[in-house]
C-alpha positions in Angstrom: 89.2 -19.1 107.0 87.2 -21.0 109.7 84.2 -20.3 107.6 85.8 -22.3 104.8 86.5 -25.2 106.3 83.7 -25.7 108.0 81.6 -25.3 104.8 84.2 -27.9 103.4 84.1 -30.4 105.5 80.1 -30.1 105.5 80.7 -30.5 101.8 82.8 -33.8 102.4 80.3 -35.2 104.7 77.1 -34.7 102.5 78.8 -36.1 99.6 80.2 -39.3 101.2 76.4 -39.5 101.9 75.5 -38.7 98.3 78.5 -40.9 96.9 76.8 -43.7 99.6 73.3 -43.6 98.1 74.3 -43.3 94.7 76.6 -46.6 95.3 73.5 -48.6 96.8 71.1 -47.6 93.7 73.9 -48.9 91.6 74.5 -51.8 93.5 71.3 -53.3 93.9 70.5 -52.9 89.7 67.4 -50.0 90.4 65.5 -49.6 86.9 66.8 -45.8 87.4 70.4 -46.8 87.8 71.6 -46.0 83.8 70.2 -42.9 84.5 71.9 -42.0 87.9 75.1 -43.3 86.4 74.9 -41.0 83.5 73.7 -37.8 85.7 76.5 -38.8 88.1 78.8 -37.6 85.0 76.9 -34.9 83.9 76.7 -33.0 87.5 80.3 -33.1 87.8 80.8 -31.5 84.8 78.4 -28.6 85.2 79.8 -28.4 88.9 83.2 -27.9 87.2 82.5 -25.5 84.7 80.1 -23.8 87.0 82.9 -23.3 89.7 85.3 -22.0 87.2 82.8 -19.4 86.0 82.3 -18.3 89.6 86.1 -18.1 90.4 86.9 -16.4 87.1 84.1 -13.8 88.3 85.7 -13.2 91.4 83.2 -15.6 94.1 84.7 -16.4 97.0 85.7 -20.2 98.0 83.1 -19.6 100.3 80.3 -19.2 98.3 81.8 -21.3 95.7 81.5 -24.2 98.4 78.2 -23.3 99.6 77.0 -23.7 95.8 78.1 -26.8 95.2 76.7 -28.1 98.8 73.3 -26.6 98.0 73.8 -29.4 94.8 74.6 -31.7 97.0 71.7 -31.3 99.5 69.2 -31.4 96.8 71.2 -34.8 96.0 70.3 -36.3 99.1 66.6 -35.4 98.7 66.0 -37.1 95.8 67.6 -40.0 96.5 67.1 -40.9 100.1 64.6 -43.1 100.1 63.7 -42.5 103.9 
């Protein structure tokens, strides 16, 4: 139980971070925002679909949340500029 939350809140932190560089692309009109806003849709609904899958085949939360923040941190890569 400890595990999951602390996977969780991991998971809430790197998005806000995600959700924060995603907002400034938008923001300042990059040539690649269209596309951002378009993946932006796109990832949630694989995430979605892919989570179902996992819980319908038995996954744990656990590794259902340590999925989705592997997504996430491969987020952050690509779009932190730094």
């Amino acid at each position: 139980m400890v595990e999951l939350f602390l996977e969780s809140a991991m998971l809430a932190a790197e998005s806000q971070r995600v959700i924060a560089l995603r907002l400034f692309k938008l923001a300042f009109s990059d040539t690649d925002a269209p596309a951002e806003a378009q993946r932006m849709v796109s990832e949630k609904l694989a995430a979605v679909a892919s989570a179902a899958h996992a819980a319908a085949c038995g996954a744990s939360a656990v590794s259902i949340v340590k999925d989705y923040r592997r997504i996430v941190r491969a987020n952050i890569r690509r779009l932190d500029p730094a």
